[in-house]
C-alpha positions, 0 to 999 in steps of 0.5 A, a space after each residue: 453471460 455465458 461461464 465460458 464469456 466470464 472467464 475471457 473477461 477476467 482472463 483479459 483484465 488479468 492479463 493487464 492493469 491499471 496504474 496506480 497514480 500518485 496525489 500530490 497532498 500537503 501534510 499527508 499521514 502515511 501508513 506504510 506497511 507489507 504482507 506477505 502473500 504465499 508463493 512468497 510474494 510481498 505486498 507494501 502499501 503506501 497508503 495516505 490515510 487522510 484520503 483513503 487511498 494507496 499513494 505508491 505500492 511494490 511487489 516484492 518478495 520481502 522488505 527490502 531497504 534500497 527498494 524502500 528508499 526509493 519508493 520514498 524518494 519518488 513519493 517525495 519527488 510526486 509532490 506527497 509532503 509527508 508529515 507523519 509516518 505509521 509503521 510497523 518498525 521493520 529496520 528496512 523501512 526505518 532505514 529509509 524513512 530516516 534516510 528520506 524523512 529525517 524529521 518527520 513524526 514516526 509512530 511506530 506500533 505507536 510507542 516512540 512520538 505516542 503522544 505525537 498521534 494525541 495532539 494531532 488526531 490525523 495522525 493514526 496510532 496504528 497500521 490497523 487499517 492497512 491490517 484490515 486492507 490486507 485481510 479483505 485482499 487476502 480473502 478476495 484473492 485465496 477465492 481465486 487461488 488458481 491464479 498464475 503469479 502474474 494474474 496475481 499481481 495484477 489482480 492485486 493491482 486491480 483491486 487497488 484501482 478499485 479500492 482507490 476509486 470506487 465510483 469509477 469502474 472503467 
C-alpha cells in the first residue's frame, strides 16, 4: 500500500467510530478512573475488571458530578450490577457513586473497606490496571499528535473498541 492510500484509510476510520456496548454482568468489580489528555480533554473509563473490558467511557474536559452520575445511572439501568467500586477518591465521583451505589464496597486508594479486597480477591485493590490502560493510549496517541480534536476523540474510541475485542478487527 501506497503512504498516500494509508493516510485515506486512517482519515476514514478517524472520521467515524465504533460504539462501545455495554455487558450486562452480575457482581462486577469496576474500576473508575480519569486522565486527562492535553488540549484538555478528559478521558473516564468505566472498566469491568472481571472481563477486561471498558463498560461505559466519557470524554470530557474534567471530572464532573452530574456527568458522573449519570454514566452510573445508565451502567446500572445496562443490566451491570455492580458490586465493588475501585477508585481514586475524586469527590465528583464519591458523590455519584454514593448517590447511585449506597451499599456498594468502595476501595478507595484501597484504604477505607481495605480488607474488603482481602476476603474477596476479585475485588482489586488499586486502579493500576486503568493507570496502565492510560499509559499505552497516551503513548499510541502522543505517536499521532498531529490529530484534529475530533480524530482524537475518535482515535480514543477505536482504540477502546480494539482494546474490548481483540480478535475482532472489522
Amino acid at each position: 500500500m501506497s503512504e498516500s492510500s494509508i493516510q485515506r484509510l486512517f482519515k476514514r476510520f478517524l472520521s467515524k467510530a465504533p460504539e462501545v456496548a455495554i455487558k450486562p454482568k452480575h457482581k462486577t468489580h469496576l474500576l473508575i478512573d480519569g486522565s486527562y489528555f492535553p488540549n484538555g480533554l478528559c478521558l473516564i473509563l468505566y472498566y469491568d475488571h472481571d472481563i477486561r473490558y471498558v463498560q461505559l467511557y466519557r470524554h470530557t474536559d474534567q471530572e464532573i458530578f452530574s456527568e458522573i452520575y449519570e454514566d452510573l445511572v445508565n451502567i446500572k439501568k445496562l443490566g451491570v450490577e455492580v458490586y465493588s467500586i475501585t477508585c481514586d477518591g475524586h469527590k465528583a465521583l464519591l458523590k455519584a457513586i454514593k448517590k447511585t451505589y449506597p451499599d456498594v464496597i468502595l476501595i478507595l486508594k484501597a484504604i477505607p473497606n481495605m480488607f474488603h479486597y482481602l476476603n474477596d480477591e476479585q475485588i482489586p485493590a488499586t486502579t493500576n490496571r486503568l493507570e496502565n490502560y492510560f499509559g499505552h493510549l497516551k503513548e499510541k496517541l502522543t505517536l499521532h499528535r498531529g490529530l484534529r480534536m475530533q480524530a482524537k476523540r475518535n482515535f480514543i474510541k477505536w482504540y477502546l473498541h480494539f482494546k474490548n475485542n481483540p480478535n475482532k478487527f472489522f
